[in-house]
RORO-216617 format. One record per residue (C-alpha): residue in three letters; x, y, z. Coordinates in steps of 0.1 Angstrom, whole numbers, plus 5000, padded with zeros to 4 digits. Example, Ala and Ser with C-alpha at 12.3 -4.5 7.8 and 13.67 -1.06 7.14 Angstrom:
<sites>
ALA512349555078/SER513749895071/
</sites>
This chain:
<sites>
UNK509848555099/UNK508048375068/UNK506948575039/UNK503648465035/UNK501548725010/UNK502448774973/UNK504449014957/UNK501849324947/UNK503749484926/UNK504849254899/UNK506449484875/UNK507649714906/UNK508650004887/UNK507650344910/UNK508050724892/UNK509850964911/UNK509051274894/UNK505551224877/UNK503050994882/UNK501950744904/UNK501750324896/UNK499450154917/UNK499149824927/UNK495349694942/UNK494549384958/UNK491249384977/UNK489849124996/UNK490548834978/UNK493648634997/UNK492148385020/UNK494748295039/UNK495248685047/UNK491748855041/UNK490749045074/UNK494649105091/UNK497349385084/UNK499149035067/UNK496449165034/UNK498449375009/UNK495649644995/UNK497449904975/UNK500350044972/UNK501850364962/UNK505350534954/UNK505750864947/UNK507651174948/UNK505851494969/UNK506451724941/UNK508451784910/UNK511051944925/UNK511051734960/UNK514351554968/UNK511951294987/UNK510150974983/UNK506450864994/UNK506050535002/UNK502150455013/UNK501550075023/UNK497150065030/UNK497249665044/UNK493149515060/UNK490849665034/UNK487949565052/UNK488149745075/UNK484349995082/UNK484050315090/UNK482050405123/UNK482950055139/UNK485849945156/UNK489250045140/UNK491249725128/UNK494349675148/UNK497849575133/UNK499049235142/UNK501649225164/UNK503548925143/UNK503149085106/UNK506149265095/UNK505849495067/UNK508749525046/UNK509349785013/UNK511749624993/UNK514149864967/UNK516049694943/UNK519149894933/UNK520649714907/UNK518049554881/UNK518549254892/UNK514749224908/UNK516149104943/UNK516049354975/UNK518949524977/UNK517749745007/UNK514549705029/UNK512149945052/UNK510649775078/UNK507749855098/UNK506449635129/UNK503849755160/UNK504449705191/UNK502149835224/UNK500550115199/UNK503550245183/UNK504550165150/UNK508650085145/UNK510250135117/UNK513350005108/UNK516550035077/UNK517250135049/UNK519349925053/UNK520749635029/UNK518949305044/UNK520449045063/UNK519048745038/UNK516448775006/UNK514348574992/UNK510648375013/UNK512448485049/UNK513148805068/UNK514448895103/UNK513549245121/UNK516549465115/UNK516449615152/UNK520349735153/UNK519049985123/UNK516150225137/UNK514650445117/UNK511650615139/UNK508450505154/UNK504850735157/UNK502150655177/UNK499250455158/UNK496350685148/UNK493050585160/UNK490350925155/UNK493451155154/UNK495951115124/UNK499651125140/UNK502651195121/UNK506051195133/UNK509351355116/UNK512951245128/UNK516051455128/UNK517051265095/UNK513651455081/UNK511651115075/UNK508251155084/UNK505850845096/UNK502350765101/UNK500450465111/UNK496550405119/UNK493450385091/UNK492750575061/UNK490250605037/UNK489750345010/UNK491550484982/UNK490250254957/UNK487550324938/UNK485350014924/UNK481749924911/UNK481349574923/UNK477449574915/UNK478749664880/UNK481649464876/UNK479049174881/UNK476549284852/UNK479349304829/UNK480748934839/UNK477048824838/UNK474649024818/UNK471748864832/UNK472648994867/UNK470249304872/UNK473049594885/UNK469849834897/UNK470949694927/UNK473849934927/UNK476050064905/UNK475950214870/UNK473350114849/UNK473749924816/UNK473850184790/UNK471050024769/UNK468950094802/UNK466250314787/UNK466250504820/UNK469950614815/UNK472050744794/UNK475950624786/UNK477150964801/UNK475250864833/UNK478750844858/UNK477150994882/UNK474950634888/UNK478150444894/UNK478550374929/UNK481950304950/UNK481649994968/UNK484350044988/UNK482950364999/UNK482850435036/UNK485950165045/UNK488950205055/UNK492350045054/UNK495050035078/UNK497650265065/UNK501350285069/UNK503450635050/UNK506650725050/UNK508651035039/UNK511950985033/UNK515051165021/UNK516350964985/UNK519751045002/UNK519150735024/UNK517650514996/UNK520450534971/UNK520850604932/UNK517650474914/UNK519250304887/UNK516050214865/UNK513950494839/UNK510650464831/UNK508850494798/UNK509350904806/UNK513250824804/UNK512750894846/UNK514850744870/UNK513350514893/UNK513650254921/UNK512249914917/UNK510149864943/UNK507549604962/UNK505749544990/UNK505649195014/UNK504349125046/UNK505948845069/UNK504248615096/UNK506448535125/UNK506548115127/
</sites>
């Protein structure tokens, strides 16, 4: 399999105890835009402060509407979470998740056979599988306590578009949508409530694991807290 969408998070640097760093990317990969192959967000987190887990949420399709038919995930897109154990900003150990028949596989941690542009599916090294949610989310927990979940969420992301185009051109008229200009003599500047979410109402196609840092390894980064972390990224890989 090819490697064939950009590296979202290009610092990669995920908080384990507090916080959350988030990585967005909507709609704007051509080659992608409208398959699971289309990296939206991605988030890394720990459950709670005192949680000896990991969260790893991968939302892929972000055009994908409410009310109409869910989007499906391709068959020949393999998503892959890459941890980097040793600073060296190469994948040390991978997750892999693939669908297959409306179940979603998931594969590792396990170090990867090669790194770099090309991957291979790590069968000999499963992990679990859980149905794909359609209307119904569907989570599954394996006797190692990882829990999984595949199927669409909510749009996470949060963004004015009709405003993000008045500020890049004043001249566009954002009454269309949006938050007003403050200089609007019908508003004021403390007028949030006018801002509109234009990704309100879609959904992504979602992938969340649950997993033990027992099975991940020593995070051997901090963070500006003096936190460990893992160094973490996201790819998705056509098969050729």
């Amino acid at each position: 399999m090819k490697k064939t969408t950009k590296i979202i998070t290009g610092v990669g640097l995920m908080a384990l105890a507090i916080g959350i760093f988030v990585a967005a990317d909507h709609i704007d990969a051509p080659a992608s835009m409208g398959t699971t192959a289309d990296i939206a967000d991605y988030f890394a987190f720990e459950p709670s402060l005192d949680s000896d887990n990991t969260v790893f949420i991968v939302d892929l399709q972000s055009n994908v509407l409410d009310g109409l038919a869910f989007g499906t995930f391709d068959e020949d897109v393999l998503t892959e979470i890459n941890i980097d154990l040793d600073g060296d900003f190469v994948e040390d150990m991978v997750i892999q998740a693939i669908p297959r028949d409306g179940r979603m596989y998931f594969f590792g941690p396990v170090a990867p056979n090669q790194t770099g542009l090309n991957s291979e599916v790590l069968v000999d090294f499963p992990l679990g599988d859980v149905e794909i949610s359609t209307t119904t989310a569907i989570t599954e927990t394996t006797a190692d306590g990882v829990s999984l979940f595949a199927g669409p969420r909510q749009d996470p992301f949060f963004f004015d578009f009709f405003q993000f185009n008045a500020v890049i051109d004043p001249d566009i008229n954002s009454a269309v949508g949006g938050f007003k200009p403050a200089d609007d003599p019908n508003t004021t500047d403390d007028d949030a409530d006018a801002a509109v979410d234009t990704f309100d109402g879609s959904n992504t196609m979602a992938l969340a694991i649950e997993i033990p840092n027992s099975m991940l390894g020593t995070a051997t980064g901090v963070n500006f807290f003096n936190i460990p972390v893992y160094k973490t990224w996201i790819t998705t890989n056509r098969k050729r």
